[in-house]
C-alpha positions as CSV (number, residue, x, y, z in Angstrom):
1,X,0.0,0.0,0.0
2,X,3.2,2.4,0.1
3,X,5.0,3.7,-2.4
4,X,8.0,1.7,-2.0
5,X,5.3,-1.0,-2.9
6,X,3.5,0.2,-5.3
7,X,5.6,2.8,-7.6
8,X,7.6,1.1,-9.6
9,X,9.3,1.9,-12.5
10,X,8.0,0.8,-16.2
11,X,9.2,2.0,-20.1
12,X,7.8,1.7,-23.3
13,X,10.2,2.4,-26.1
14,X,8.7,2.1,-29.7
15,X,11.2,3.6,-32.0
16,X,10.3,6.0,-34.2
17,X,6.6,6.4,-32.3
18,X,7.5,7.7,-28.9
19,X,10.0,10.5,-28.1
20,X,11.6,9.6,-25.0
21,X,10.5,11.7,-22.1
22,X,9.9,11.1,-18.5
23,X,6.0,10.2,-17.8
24,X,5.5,12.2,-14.8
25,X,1.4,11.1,-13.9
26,X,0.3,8.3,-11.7
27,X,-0.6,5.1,-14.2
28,X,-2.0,1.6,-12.5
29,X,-0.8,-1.8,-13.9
30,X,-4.7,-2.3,-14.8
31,X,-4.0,0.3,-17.5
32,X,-1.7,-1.5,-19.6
33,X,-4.5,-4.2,-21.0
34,X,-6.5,-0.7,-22.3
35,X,-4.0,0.9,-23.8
36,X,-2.6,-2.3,-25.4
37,X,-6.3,-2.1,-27.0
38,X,-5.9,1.2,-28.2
39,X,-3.1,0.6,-29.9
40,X,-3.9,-2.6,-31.7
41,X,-7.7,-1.5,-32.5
42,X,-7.6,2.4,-32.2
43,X,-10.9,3.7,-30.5
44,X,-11.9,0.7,-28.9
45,X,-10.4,1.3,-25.3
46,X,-13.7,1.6,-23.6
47,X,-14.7,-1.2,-25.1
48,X,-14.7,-4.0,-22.7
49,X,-15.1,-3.5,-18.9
50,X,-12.0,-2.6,-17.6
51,X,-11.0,-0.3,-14.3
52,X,-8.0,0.9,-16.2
53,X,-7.7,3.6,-19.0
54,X,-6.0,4.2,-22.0
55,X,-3.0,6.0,-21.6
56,X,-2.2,6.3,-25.2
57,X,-2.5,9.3,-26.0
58,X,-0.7,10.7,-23.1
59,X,2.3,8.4,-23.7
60,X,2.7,9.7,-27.1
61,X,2.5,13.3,-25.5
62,X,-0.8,14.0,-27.3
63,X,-2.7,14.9,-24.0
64,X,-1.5,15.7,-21.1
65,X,-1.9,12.9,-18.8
66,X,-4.6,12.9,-16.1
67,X,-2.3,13.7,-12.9
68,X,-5.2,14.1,-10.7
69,X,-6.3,11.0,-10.9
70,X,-7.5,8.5,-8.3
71,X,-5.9,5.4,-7.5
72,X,-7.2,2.5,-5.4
73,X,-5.9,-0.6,-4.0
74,X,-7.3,-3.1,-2.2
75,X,-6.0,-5.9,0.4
76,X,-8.2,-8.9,1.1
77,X,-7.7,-8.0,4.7
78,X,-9.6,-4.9,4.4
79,X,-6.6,-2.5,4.3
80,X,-6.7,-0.1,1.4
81,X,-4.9,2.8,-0.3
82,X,-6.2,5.5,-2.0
83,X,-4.4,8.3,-3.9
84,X,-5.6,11.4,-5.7
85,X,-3.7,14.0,-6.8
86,X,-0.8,14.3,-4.9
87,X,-2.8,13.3,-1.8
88,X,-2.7,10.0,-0.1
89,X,-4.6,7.6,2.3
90,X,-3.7,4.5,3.9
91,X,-6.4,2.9,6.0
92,X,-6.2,-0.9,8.0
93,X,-9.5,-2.6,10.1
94,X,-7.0,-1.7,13.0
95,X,-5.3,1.3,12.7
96,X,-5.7,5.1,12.2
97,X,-6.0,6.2,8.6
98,X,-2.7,7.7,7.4
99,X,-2.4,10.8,5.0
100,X,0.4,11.3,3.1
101,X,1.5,14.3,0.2
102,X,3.1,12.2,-1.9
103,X,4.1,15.0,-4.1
104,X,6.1,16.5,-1.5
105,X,6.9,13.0,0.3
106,X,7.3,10.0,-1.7
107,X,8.8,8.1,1.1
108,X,5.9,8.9,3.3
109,X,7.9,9.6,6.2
110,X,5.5,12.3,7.6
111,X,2.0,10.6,8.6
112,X,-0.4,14.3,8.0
113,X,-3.8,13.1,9.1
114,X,-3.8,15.3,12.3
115,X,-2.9,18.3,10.6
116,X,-5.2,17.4,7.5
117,X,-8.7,16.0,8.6
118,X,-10.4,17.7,5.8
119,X,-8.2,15.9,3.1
120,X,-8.9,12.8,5.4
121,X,-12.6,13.5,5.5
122,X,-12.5,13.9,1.6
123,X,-10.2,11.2,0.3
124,X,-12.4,8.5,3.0
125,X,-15.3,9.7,1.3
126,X,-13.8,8.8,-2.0
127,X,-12.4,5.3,-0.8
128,X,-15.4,4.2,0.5
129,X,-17.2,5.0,-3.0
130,X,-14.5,2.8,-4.3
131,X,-14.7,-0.5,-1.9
132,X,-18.8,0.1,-3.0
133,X,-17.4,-0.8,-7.0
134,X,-15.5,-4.1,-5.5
135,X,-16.5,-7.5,-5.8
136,X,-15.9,-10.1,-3.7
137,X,-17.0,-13.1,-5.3
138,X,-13.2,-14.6,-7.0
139,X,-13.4,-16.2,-10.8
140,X,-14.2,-19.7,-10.4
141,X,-10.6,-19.9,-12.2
142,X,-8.6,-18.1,-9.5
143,X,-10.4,-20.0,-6.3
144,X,-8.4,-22.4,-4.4
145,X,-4.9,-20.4,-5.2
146,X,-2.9,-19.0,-1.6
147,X,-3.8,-15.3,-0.1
């Protein structure tokens, strides 16, 4: 749920395509499968359910890419993350929900949740419209595998 677990680093290179530059914007690993679509069958990213989004356009540098945009992640044990903008939260059964500025603290070394209850107020709001999208009922395919 923290960034040392969850940013990682990625490339594209398509020569001739894509100029290299530095993609600065937040991008989940569930967007890969729509852009992937996007490129082999141009205007058809929507077109299966995905939670991901194409990130074509944005990797070719012909929009800018959607920094403000939210990011959730869920644990089976009912911990969560959710991140929009350059805002953070990090929320266990257990513990007190953590808010981190990622923009300004990557490492999250600085827990802000006392000194930011509003953002806290906001980004729960947010997460629990999220956990209200999941489903818990695994593929029959992916039932009997290890937590």
């Amino acid at each position: 749920l923290y960034e040392g677990g969850v940013r990682v680093s990625a490339f594209v290179n398509w020569k001739s395509v894509l100029k290299p530059s530095k993609f600065e914007a937040p991008m989940h690993a569930v967007d890969w499968f729509p852009t992937i679509r996007e490129i082999v069958e141009p205007g058809t990213a929507d077109a299966l359910p995905s939670d991901g989004i194409s990130q074509w356009k944005a990797l070719r540098a012909l929009e800018k890419p959607n920094a403000d945009r939210t990011i959730y992640i869920a644990m089976r044990n009912g911990s969560a993350s959710l991140r929009k903008g350059e805002w953070k939260i990090i929320t266990r059964p257990t513990k007190k929900t953590e808010c981190y500025r990622i923009s300004v603290d990557p490492y999250e070394a600085t827990d802000l949740a006392d000194q930011q209850p509003e953002k806290v107020k906001e980004l729960s709001t947010i997460l629990v419209e999220e956990k209200s999208k999941d489903n818990p009922t695994l593929p029959e395919d992916l039932r009997g595998y290890p937590d």
